[in-house]
N, C-alpha and C positions, 0 to 999 in steps of 0.2 A: 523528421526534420522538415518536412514540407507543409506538416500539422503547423509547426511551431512558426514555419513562416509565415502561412497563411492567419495566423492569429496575429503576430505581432503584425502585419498588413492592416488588420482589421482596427488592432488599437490605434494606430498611427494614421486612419483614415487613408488606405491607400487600396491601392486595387490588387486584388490578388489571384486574377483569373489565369495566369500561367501557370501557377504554383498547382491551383484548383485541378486544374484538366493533366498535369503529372501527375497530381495526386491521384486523382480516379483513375486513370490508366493502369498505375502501378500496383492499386487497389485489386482491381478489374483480375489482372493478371497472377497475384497474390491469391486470391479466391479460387480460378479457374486452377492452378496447377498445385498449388498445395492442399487444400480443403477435401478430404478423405470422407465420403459419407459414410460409407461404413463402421470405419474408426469412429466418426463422430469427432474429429479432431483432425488438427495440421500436424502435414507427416513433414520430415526435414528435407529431403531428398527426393526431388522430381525425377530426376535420370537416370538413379540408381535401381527405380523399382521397388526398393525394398518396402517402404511405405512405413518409414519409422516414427515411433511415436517419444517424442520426452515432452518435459515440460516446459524449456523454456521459448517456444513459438507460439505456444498455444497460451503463455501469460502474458506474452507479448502481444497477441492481438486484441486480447481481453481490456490492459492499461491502453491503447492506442486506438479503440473503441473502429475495429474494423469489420468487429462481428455485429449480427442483429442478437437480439435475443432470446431467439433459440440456439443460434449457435454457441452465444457464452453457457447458456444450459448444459450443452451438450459437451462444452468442456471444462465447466464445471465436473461433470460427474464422471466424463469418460476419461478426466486427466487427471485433475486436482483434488480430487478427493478419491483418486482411484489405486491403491496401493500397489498395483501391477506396476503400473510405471516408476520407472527409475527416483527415487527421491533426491532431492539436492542435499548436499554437505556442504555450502560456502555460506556464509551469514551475511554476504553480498548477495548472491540472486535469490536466496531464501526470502528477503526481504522484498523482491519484486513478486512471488508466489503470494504473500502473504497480505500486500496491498490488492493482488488481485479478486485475492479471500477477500478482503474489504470491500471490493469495488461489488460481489455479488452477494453483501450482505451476508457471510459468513463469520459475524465478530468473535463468536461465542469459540470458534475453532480458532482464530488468531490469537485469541488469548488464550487459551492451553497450549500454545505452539509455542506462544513468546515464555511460558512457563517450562514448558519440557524441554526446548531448546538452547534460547539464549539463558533460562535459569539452569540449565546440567550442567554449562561450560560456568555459572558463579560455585556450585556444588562441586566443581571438582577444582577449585580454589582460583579461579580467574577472576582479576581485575579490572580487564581490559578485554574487549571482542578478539576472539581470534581471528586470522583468518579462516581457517575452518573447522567444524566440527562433524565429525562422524561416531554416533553413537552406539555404533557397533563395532570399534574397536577399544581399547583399554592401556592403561598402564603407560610407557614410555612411546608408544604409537601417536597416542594423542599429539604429540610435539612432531611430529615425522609430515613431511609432504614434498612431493616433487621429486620422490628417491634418495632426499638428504634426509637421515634420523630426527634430524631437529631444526629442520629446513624450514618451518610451519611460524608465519608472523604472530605473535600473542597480542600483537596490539594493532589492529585491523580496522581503521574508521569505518569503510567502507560497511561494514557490519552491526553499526549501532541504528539498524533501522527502527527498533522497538519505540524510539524518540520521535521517531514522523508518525508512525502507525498510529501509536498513543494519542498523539495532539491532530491530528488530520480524521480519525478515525472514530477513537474514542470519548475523547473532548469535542470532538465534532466542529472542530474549528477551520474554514475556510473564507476566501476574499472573493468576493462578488465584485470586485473593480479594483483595476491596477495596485498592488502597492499597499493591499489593506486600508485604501477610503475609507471600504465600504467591509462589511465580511457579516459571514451567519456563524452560530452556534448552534450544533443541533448536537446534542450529549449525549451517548450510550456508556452509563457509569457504572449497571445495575451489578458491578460484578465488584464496585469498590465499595466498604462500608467508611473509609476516613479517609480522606485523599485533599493536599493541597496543592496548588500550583499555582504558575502565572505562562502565559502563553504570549510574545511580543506579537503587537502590530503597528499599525504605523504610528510613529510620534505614544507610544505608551505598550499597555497590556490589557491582557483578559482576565482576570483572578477567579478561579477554583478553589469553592471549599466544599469537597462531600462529607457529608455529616448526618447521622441519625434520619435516615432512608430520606435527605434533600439533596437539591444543589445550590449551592448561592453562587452568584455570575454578578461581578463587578469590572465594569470595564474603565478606562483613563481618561477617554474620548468619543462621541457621539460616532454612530457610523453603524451600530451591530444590533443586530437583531438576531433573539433566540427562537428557537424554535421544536417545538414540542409535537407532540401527536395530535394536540387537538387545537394549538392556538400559535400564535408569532405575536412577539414579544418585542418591541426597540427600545436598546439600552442606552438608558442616561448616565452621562458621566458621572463614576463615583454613586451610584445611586444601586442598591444590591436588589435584583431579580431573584426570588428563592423560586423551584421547580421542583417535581417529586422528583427521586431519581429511582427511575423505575425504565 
């Protein structure tokens, strides 16, 4: 919260040096009492001792960029790709795990995820995201949660993250200044061989077409620039950028 204030301070030209110095305090003290070297990770519980480890502090500090980068390494490996630790069932915070996979350049896992997880709940005849999925149980359990048999919501927004992932991640689509003025394309498709879309931004869209190992990128309005491994690209309205997709 105090991220977000101090950003929107900075859009709005304004000062934001109270927000600045809670922030670092709260930072400061965040660090000193949770952060476990041993573990390699944030434990939940300062007072109890116990020194608990799950996943959702440790993807939370990862999105809210409070570690350096050793320490997202370190939870990287000692949390998130560590099978010890407890796994999530909800298709709500599964979905923060899996931007966090994104944010350390793990796509290649986020996409088998978003096929073994959110694609098991379309294989066993789902329409809609559930609230939750547990893949190790079966049969009329699947609808069961909260000690009601069929207590379990089948049609769960909160759970359609594959939507963001996809277009923030894999279409590589982000705004460089307020409101999509401005924004980059930076594409990891190499796992689609035919793919179309469109992605909105301000006042239009982006247009996606993967085809026969390319990309072509057509945008509505001036503002975007793609960008590749080896070069940066500024897209002209209506004017199509073809890219390997590799």
């Amino acid at each position: 919260s105090l991220k977000s204030i101090m950003t929107a301070k900075k859009v709005l030209g304004q000062p934001a040096t109270k927000y600045q110095k809670l922030f670092e305090s709260l930072k400061a003290n965040t660090l000193r009492y949770f952060w476990d070297n041993e573990k390699g990770a944030f434990i939940d519980s300062y007072e109890s001792g116990k020194r608990h480890v799950t996943r959702h502090a440790n993807i939370l500090a990862v999105l809210f960029d409070i570690v350096d980068e050793e320490k997202q390494q370190a939870i990287l490996h000692n949390v998130l790709l560590n099978d010890q630790i407890t796994q999530l069932t909800t298709p709500y915070f599964k979905f923060f795990e899996q931007d966090a996979l994104c944010k350390l350049g793990q796509l290649s896992q986020v996409y088998q995820t978003i096929q073994d997880y959110w694609g098991a709940m379309i294989k066993l005849g789902a329409t809609t995201i559930w609230e939750e999925y547990d893949p190790t149980v079966s049969g009329k359990e699947h609808y069961a949660m909260y000690g009601d048999p069929f207590g379990k919501s089948l049609c769960h927004a909160w759970g359609g993250s594959p939507v963001y992932l996809l277009g923030r991640y894999f279409m590589g689509l982000q705004p460089t200044a307020p409101g999509y003025a401005t924004f980059t394309i930076h594409p990891h498709l190499s796992m689609f061989n035919e793919l179309q879309c469109s992605l909105p931004v301000k006042n239009g869209a982006v247009h996606y077409h993967v085809h026969d190992g390319k990309i072509d990128l057509r945008t509505d309005h001036s503002g975007g620039t793609v960008i590749t491994d080896s070069e940066k690209i500024e897209l002209q309205p209506q004017q199509t950028v073809t890219i390997a997709n590799n």
